[in-house]
gemmi code that builds the backbone of each chain (N, CA, C; Angstrom):
import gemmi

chains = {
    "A": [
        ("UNK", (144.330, 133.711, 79.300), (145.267, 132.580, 79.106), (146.587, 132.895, 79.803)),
        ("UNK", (147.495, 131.829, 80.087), (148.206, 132.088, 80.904), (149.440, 130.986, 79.988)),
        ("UNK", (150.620, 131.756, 78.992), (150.993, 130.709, 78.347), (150.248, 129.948, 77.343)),
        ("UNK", (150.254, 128.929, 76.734), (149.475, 128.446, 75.804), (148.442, 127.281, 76.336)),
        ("UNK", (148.681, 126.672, 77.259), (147.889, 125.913, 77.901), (147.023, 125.846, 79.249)),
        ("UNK", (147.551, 127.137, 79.958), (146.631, 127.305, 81.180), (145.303, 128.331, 80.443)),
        ("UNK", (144.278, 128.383, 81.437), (143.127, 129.032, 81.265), (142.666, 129.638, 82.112)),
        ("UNK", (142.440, 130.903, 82.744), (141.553, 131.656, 83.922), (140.494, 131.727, 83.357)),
        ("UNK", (139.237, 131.257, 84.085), (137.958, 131.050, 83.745), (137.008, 131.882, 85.209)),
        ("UNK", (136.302, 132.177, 84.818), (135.012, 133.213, 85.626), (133.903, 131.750, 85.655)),
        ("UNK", (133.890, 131.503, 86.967), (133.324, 130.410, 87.193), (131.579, 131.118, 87.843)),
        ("UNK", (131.979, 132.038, 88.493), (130.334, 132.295, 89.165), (130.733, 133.620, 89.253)),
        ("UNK", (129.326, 134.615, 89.482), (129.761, 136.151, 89.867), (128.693, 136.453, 90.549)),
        ("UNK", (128.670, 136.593, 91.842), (128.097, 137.409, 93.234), (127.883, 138.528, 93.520)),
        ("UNK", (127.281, 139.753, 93.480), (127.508, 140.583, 93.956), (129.124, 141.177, 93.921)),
        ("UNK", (130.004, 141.389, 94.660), (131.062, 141.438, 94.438), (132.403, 140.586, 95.038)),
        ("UNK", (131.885, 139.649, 94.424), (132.442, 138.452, 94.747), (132.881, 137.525, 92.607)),
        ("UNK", (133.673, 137.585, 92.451), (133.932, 137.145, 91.309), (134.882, 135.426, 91.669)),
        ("UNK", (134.230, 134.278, 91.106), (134.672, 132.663, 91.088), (135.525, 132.686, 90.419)),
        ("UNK", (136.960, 132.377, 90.496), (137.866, 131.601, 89.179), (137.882, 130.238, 89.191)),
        ("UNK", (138.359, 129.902, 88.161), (138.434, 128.592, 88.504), (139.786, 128.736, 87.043)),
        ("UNK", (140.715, 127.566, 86.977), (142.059, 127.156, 86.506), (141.360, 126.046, 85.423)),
        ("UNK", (141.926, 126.155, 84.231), (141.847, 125.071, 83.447), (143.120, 124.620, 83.130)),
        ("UNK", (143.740, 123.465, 82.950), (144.942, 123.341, 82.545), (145.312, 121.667, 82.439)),
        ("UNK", (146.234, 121.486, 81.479), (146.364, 120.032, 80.623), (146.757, 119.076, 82.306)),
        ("UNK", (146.225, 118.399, 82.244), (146.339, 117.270, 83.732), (147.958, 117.316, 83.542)),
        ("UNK", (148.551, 116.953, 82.830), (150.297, 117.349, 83.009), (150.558, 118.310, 83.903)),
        ("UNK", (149.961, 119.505, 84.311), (150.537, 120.612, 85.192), (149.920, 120.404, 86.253)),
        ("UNK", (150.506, 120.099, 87.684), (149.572, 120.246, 88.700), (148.978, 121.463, 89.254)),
        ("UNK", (148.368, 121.618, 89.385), (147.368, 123.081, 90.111), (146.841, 122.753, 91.312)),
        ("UNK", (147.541, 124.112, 92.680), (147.246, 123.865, 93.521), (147.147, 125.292, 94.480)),
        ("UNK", (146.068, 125.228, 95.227), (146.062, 126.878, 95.256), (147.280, 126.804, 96.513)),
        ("UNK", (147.632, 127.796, 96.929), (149.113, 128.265, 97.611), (149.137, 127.975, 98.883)),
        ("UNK", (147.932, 127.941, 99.112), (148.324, 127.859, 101.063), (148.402, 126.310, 101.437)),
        ("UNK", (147.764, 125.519, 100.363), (148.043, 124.092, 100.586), (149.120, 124.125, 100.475)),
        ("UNK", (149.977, 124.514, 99.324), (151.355, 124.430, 98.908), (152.315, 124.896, 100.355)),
        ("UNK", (151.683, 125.914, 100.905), (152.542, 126.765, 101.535), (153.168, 126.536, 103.078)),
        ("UNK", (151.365, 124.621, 102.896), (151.595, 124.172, 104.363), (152.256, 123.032, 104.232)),
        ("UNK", (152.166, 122.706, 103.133), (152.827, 121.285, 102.943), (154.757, 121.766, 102.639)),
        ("UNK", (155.160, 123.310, 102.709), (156.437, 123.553, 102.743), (156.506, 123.608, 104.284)),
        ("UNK", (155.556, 124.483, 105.182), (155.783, 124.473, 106.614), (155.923, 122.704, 107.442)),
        ("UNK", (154.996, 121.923, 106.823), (155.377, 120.653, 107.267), (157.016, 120.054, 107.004)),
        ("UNK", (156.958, 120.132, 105.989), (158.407, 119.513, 105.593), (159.626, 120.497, 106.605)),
        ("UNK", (159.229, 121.737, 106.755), (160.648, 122.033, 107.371), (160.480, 122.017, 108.518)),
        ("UNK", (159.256, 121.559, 109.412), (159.362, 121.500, 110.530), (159.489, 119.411, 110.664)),
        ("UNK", (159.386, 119.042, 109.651), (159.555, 117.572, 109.778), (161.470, 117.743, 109.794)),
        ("UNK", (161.995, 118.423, 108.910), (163.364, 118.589, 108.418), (164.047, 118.989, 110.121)),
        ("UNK", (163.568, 119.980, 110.704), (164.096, 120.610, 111.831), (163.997, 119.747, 113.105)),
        ("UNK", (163.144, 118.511, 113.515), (163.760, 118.050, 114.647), (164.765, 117.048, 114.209)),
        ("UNK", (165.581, 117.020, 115.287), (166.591, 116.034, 115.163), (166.513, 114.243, 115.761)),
        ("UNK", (166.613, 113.598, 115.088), (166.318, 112.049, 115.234), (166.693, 112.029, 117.392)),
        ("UNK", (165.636, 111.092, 117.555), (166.173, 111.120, 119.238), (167.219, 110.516, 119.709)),
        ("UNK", (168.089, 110.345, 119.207), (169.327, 110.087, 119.631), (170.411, 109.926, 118.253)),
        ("UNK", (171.394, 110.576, 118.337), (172.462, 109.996, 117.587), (173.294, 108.397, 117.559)),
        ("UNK", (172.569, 107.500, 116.697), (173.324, 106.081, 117.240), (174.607, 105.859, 116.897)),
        ("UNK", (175.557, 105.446, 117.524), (176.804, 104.955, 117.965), (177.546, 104.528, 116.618)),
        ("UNK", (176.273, 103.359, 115.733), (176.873, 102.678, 114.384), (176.522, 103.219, 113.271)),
        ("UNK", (175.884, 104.979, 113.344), (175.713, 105.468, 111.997), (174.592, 105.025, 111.686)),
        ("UNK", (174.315, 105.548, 110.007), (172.682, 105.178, 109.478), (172.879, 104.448, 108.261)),
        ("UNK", (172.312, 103.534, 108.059), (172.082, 102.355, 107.041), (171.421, 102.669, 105.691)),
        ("UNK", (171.481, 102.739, 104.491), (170.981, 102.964, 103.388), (169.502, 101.777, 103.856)),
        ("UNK", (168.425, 102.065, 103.512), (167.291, 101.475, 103.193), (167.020, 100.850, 101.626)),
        ("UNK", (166.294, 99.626, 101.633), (165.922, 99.244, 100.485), (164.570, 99.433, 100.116)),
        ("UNK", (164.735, 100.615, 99.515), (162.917, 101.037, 99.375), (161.840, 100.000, 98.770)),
        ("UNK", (162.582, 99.186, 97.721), (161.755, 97.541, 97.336), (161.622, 96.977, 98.137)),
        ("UNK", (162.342, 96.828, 99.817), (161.186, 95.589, 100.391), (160.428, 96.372, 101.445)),
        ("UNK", (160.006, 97.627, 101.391), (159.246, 98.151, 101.762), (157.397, 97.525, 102.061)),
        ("UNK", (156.978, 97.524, 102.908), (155.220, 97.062, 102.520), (154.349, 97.947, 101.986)),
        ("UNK", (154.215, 97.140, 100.675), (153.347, 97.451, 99.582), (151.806, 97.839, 99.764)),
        ("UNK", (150.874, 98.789, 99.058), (150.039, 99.096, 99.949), (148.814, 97.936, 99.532)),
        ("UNK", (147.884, 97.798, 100.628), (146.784, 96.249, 100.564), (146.203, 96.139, 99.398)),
        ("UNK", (146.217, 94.899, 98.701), (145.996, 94.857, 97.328), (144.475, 94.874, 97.626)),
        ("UNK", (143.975, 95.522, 96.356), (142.714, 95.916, 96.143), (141.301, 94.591, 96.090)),
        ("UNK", (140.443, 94.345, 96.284), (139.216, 92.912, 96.085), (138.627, 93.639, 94.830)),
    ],
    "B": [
        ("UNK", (175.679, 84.701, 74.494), (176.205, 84.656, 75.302), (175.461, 85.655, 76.068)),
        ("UNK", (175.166, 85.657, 77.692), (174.959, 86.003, 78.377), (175.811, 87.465, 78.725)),
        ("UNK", (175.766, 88.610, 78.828), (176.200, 89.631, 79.194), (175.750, 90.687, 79.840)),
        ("UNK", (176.692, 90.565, 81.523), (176.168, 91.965, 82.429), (177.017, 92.862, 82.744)),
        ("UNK", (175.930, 93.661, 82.622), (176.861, 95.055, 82.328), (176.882, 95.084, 83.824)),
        ("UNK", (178.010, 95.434, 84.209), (178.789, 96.204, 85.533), (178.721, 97.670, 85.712)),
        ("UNK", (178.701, 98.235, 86.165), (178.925, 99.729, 86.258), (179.926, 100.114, 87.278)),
        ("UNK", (181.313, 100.073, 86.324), (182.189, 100.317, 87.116), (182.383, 101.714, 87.987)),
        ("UNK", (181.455, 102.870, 87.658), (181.851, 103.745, 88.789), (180.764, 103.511, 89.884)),
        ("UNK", (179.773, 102.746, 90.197), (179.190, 102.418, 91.144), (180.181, 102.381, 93.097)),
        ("UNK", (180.462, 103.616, 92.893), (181.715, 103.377, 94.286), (180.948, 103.796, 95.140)),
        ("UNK", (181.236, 103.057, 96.199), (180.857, 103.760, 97.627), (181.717, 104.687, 97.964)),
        ("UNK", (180.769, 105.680, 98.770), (181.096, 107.312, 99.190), (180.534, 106.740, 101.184)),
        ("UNK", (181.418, 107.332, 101.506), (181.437, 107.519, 103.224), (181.066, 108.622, 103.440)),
        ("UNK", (180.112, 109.395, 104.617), (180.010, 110.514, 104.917), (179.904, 110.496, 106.168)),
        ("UNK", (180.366, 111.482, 106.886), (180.107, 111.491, 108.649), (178.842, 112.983, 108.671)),
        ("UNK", (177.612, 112.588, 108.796), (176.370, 113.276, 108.545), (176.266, 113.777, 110.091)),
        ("UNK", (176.239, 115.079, 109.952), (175.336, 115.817, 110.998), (175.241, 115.040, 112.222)),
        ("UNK", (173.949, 114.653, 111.884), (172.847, 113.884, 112.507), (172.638, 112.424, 113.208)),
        ("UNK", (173.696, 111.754, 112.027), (173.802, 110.532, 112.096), (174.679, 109.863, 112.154)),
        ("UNK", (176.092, 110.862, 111.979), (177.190, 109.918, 111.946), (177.549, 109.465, 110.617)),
        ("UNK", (178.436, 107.964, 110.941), (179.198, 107.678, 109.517), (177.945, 107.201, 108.911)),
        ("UNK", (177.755, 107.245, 107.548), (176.737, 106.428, 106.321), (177.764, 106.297, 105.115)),
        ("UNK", (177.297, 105.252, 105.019), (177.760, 104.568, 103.419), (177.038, 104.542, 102.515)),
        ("UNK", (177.011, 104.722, 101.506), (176.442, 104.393, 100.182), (177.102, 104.770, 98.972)),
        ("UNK", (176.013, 103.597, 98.048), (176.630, 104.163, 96.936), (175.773, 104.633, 95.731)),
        ("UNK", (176.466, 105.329, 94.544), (175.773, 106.021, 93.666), (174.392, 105.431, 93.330)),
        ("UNK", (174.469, 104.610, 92.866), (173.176, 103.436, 92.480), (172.104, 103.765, 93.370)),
        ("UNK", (172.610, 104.199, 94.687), (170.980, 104.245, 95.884), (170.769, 105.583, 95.973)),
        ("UNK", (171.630, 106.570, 95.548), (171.085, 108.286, 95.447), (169.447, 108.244, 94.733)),
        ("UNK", (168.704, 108.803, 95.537), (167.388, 109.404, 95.065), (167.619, 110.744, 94.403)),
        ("UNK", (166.990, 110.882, 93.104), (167.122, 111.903, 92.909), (165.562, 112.863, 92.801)),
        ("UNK", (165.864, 113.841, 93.323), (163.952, 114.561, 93.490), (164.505, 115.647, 92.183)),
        ("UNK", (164.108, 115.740, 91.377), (164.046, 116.734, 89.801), (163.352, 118.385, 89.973)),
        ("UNK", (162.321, 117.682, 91.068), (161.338, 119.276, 91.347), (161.528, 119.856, 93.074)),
        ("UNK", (162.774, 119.110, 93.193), (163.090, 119.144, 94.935), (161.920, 119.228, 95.701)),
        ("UNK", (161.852, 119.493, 96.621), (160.646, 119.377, 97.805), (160.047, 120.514, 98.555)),
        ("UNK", (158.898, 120.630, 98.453), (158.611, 122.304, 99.213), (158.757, 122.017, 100.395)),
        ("UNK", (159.748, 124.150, 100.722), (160.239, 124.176, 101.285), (161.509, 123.970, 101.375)),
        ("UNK", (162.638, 122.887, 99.906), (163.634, 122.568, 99.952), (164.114, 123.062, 98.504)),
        ("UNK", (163.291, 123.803, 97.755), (162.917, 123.551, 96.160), (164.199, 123.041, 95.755)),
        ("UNK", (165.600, 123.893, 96.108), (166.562, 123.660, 95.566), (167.966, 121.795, 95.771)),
        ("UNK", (166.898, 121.272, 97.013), (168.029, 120.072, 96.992), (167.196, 119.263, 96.113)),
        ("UNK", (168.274, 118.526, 95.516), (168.030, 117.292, 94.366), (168.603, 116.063, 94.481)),
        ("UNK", (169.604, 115.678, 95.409), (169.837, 114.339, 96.182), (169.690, 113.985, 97.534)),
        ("UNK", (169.290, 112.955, 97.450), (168.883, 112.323, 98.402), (169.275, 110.714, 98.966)),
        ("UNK", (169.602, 110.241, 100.091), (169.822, 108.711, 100.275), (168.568, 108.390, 101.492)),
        ("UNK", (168.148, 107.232, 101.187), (167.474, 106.734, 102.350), (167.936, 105.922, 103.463)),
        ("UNK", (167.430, 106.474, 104.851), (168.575, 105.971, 105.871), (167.810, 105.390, 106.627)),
        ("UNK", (168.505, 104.284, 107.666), (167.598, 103.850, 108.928), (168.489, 104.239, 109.784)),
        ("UNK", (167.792, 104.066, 110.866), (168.896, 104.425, 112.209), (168.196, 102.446, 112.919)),
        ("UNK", (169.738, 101.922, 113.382), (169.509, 101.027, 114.252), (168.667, 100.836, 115.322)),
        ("UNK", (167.609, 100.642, 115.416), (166.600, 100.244, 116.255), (165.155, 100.973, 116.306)),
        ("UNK", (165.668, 101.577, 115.198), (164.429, 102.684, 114.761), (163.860, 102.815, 112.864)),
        ("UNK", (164.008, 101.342, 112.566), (163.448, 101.034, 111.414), (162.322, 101.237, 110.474)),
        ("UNK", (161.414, 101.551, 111.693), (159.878, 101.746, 110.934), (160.272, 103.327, 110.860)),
        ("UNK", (161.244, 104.312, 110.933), (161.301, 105.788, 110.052), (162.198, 105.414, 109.038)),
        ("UNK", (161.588, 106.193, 107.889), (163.008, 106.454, 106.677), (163.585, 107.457, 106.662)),
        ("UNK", (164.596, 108.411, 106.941), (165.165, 109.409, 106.958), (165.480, 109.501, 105.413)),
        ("UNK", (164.933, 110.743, 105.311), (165.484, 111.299, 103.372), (166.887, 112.244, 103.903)),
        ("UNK", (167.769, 111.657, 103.892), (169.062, 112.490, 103.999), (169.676, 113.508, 102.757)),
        ("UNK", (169.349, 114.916, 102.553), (170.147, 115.596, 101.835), (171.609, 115.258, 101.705)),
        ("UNK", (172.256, 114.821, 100.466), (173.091, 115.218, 100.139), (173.889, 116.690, 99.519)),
        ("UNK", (172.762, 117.381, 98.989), (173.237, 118.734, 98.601), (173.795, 119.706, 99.798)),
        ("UNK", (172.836, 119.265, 100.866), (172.810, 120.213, 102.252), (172.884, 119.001, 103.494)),
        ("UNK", (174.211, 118.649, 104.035), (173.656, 117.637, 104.769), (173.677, 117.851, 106.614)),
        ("UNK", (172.801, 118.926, 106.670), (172.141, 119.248, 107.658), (170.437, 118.638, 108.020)),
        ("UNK", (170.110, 118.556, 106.130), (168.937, 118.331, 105.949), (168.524, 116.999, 106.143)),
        ("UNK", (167.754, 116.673, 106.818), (167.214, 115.269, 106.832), (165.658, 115.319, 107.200)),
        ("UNK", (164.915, 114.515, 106.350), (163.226, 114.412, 106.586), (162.830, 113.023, 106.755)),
        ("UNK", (162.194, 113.158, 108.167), (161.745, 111.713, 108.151), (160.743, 111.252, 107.892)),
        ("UNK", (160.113, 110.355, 107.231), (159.075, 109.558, 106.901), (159.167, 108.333, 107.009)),
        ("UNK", (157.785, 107.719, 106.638), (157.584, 106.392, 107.161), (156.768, 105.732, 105.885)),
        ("UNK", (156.521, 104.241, 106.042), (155.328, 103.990, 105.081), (154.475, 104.107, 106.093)),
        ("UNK", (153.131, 104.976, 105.304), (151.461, 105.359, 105.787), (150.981, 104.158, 106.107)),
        ("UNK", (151.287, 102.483, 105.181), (150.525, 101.964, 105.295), (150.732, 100.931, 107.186)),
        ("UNK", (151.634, 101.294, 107.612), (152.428, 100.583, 108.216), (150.952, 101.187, 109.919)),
        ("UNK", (150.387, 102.143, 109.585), (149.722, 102.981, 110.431), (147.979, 103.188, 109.825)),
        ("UNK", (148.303, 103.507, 108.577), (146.767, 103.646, 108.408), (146.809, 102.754, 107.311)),
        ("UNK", (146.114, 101.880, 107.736), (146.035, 100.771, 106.690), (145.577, 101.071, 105.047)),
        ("UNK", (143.841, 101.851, 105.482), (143.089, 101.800, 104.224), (143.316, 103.438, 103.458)),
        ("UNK", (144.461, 103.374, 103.829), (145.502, 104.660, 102.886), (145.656, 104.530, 101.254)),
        ("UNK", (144.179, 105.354, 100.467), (144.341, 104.998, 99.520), (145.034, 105.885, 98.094)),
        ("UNK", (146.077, 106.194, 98.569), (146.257, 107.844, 97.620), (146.076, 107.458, 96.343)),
        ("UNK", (145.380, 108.053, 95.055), (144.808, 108.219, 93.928), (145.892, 109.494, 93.037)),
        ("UNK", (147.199, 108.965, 93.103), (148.289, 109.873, 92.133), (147.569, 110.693, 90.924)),
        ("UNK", (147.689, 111.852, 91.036), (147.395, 112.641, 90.042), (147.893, 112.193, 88.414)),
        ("UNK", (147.290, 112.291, 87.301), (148.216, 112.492, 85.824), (149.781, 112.524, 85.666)),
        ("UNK", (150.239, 114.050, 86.050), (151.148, 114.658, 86.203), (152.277, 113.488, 87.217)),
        ("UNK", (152.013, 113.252, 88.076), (152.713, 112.514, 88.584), (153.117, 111.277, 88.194)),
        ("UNK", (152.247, 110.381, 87.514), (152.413, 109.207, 86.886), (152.989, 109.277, 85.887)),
        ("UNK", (152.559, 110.299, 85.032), (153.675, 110.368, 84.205), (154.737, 111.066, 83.798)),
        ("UNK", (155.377, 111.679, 85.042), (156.149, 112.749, 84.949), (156.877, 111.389, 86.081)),
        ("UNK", (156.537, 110.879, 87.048), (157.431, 109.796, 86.926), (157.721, 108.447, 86.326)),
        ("UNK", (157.112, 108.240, 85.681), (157.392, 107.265, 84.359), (156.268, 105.665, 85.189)),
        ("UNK", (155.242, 105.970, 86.030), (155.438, 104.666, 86.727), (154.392, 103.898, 86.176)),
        ("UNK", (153.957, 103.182, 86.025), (153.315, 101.693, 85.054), (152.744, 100.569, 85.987)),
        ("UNK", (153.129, 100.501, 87.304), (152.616, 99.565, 87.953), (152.979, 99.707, 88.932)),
        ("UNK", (151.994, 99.158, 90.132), (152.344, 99.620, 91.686), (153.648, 99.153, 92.116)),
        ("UNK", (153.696, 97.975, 91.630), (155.232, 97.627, 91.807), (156.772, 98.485, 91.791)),
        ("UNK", (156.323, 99.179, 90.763), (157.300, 100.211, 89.843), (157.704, 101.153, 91.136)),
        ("UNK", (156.857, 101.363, 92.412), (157.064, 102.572, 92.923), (157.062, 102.587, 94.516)),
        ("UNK", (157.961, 103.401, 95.459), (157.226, 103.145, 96.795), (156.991, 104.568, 97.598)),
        ("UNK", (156.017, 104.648, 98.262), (155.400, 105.084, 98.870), (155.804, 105.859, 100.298)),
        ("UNK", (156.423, 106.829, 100.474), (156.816, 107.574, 101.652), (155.781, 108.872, 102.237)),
        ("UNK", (155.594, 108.995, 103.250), (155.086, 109.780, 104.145), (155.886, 110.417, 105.376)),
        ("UNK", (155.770, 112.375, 105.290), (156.209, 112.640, 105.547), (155.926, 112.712, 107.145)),
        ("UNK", (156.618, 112.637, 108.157), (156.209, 112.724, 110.004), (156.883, 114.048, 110.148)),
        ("UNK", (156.024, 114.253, 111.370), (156.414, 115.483, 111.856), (156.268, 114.915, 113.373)),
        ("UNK", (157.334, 114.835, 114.252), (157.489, 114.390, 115.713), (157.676, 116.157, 116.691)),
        ("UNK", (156.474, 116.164, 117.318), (156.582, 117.286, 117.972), (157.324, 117.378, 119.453)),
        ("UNK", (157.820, 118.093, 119.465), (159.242, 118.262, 120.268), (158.782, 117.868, 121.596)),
        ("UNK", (159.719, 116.606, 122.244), (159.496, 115.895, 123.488), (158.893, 114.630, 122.908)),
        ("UNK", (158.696, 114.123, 121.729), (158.325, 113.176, 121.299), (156.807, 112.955, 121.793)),
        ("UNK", (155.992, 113.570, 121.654), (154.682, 113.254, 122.618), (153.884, 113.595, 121.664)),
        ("UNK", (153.708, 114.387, 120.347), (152.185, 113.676, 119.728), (153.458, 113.633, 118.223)),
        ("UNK", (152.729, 112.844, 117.017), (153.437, 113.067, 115.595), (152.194, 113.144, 114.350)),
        ("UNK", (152.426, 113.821, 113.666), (151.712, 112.979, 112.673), (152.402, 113.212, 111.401)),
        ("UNK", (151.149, 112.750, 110.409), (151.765, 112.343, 108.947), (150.982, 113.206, 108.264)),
        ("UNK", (151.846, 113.624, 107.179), (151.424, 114.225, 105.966), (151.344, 113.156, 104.606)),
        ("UNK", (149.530, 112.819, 104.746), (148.640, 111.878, 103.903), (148.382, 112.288, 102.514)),
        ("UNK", (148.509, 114.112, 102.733), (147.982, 114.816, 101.821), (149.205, 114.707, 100.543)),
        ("UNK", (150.234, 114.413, 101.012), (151.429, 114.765, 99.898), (152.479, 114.039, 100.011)),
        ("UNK", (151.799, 112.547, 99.476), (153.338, 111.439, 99.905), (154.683, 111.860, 99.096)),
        ("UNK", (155.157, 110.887, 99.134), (156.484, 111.698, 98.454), (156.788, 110.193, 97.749)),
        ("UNK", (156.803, 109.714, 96.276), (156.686, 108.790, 95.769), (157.809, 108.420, 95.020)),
        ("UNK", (158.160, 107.168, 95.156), (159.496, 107.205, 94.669), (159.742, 106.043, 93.447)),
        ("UNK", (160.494, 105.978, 92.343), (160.318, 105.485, 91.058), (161.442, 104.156, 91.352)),
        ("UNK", (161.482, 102.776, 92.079), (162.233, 102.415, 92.242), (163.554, 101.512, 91.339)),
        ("UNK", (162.602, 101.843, 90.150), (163.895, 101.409, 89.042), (164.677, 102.407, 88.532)),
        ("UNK", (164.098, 103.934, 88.120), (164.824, 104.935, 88.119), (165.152, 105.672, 89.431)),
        ("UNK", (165.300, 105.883, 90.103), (165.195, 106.362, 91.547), (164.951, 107.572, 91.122)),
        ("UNK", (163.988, 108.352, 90.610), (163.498, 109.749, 90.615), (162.402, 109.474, 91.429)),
        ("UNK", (162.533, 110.512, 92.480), (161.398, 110.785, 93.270), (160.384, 112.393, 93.286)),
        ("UNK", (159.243, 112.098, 94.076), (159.075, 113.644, 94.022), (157.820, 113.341, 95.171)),
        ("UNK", (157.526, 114.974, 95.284), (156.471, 114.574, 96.559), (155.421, 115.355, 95.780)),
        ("UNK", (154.144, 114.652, 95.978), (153.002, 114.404, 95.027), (151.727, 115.222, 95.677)),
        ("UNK", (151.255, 116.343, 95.782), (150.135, 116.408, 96.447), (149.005, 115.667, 96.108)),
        ("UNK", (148.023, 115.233, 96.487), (146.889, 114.533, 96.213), (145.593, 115.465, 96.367)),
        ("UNK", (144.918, 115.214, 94.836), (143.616, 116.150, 94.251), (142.445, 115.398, 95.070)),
        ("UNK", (142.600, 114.370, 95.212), (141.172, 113.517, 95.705), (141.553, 113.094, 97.279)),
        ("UNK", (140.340, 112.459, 97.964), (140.508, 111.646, 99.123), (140.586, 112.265, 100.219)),
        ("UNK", (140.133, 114.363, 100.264), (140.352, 114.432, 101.315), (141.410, 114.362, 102.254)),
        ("UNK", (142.518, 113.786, 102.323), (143.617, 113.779, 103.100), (144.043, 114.995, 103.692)),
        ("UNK", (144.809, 114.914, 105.277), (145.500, 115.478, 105.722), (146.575, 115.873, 105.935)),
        ("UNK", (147.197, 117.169, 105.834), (148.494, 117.265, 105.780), (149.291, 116.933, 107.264)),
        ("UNK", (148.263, 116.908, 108.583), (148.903, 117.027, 109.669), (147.766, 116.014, 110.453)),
        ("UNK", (147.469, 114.949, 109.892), (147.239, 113.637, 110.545), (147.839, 113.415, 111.617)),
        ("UNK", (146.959, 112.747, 112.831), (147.488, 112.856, 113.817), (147.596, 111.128, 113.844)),
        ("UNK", (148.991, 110.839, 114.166), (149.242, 109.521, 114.589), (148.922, 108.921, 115.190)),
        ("UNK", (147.942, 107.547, 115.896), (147.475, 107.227, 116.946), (148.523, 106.344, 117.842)),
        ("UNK", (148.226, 106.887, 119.063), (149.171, 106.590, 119.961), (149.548, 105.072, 120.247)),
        ("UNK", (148.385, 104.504, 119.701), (148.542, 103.280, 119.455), (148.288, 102.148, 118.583)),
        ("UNK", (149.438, 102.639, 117.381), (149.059, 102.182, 116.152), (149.616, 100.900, 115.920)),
        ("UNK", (149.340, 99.951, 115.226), (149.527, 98.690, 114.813), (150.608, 98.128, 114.930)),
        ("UNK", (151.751, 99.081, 113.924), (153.079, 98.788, 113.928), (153.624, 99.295, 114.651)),
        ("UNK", (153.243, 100.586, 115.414), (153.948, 101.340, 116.645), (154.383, 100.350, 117.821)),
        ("UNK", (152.898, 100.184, 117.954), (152.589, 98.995, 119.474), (153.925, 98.159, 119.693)),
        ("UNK", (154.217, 97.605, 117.952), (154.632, 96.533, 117.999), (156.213, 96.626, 117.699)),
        ("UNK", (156.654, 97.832, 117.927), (157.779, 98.627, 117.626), (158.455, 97.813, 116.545)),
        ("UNK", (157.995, 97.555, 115.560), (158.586, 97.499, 114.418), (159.748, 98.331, 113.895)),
    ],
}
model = gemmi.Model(1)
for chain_id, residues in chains.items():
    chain = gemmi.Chain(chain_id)
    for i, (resn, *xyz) in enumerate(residues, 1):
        res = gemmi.Residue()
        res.name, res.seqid = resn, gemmi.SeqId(i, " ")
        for name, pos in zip(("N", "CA", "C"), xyz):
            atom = gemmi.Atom()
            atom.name, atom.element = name, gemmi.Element(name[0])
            atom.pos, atom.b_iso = gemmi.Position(*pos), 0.0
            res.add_atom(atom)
        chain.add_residue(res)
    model.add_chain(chain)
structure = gemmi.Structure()
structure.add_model(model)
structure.setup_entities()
């Protein structure tokens, strides 16, 4: 146990090869690290180029409500 | 009797940003991210920006650090049948109740010389638009990519929206 609500669980055992697998209340997200670790390398390489040009009149607050909504479902 | 509340410190703040020059806004449009953003863990405000003639990006402008700026877009604006399936944790750790309640950002990555971009499908960054708490969400289902490649000739691109 990990805290009162996570769980390390022995999912399969191989030769020497041992499975975990994570149990934990859907409230906590669980995610193994290198996803985590690419989705930090994306963001700072999204963060690090600079817009292609600096415009003249500055940048405008956006209204994230009239944004397009995603295609309603049939 | 009818009564609206005002919020008198609702003031606009001026900033001459890095990147972008003068921006205005005011308190009311600060995003706030609670679990900041990997890679950023520690900033927690945010404003959303356009640049004049370049509308179809949203720039997430740090206020804590304002060097920082991330641009994204809406996914759907490019891949239409973009169906992200929000985890538990996210729905209700941002309070949201209906699609309405919320909008939808994707992060771009424009590779230097402007010649290929793509989007990160795998981990929109979702935003609560009546509370403005945001956060960026990885997604358990659907397969998605973190480094989707943009097609060179996408719908709304073409049409420089």
């Amino acid at each position: 146990m990990i805290g009162d609500d996570v769980r390390i669980v022995v999912v399969a055992v191989d030769r020497d090869t041992v499975k975990l697998g994570i149990e934990a209340p859907r409230t906590i997200p669980v995610h193994r690290s290198e996803v985590y670790e690419e989705i930090q390398r994306t963001n700072r390489a999204a963060a690090g180029e600079p817009p292609p040009a600096k415009p003249a009149e500055g940048a405008k607050v956006v209204d994230l409500g009239k944004g397009r909504k995603p295609p309603a479902k049939h | 009797m009818t009564q609206t509340i005002v919020k008198a410190t609702d003031r606009e703040i001026t900033l001459d940003l890095p990147r972008f020059g003068t921006c205005t806004y005011r308190e009311s449009e600060v995003l706030t991210f609670p679990w900041g953003l990997p890679g950023f863990a520690s900033l927690r405000r945010f404003i959303a920006l356009n640049l004049a003639g370049q509308e179809r990006f949203v720039w997430l402008q740090s206020l804590d650090d304002p060097a920082v700026a991330l641009p994204t877009a809406d996914p759907w604006q490019i891949f239409e049948d973009y169906a992200p399936q929000l985890p538990p944790y996210a729905t209700s750790s941002l309070e949201l109740q209906r699609p309405e309640d919320f909008a939808t950002l994707c992060v771009v990555v424009v590779s230097p010389g402007a010649v290929e971009m793509t989007m990160n499908l795998l981990a929109p960054i979702v935003v609560n638009l009546r509370t403005r708490v945001a956060r960026q969400v990885t997604l358990e289902t659907g397969g998605y990519s973190v480094q989707e490649p943009i097609p060179r000739k996408a719908p709304a691109a073409a049409a420089g929206a």
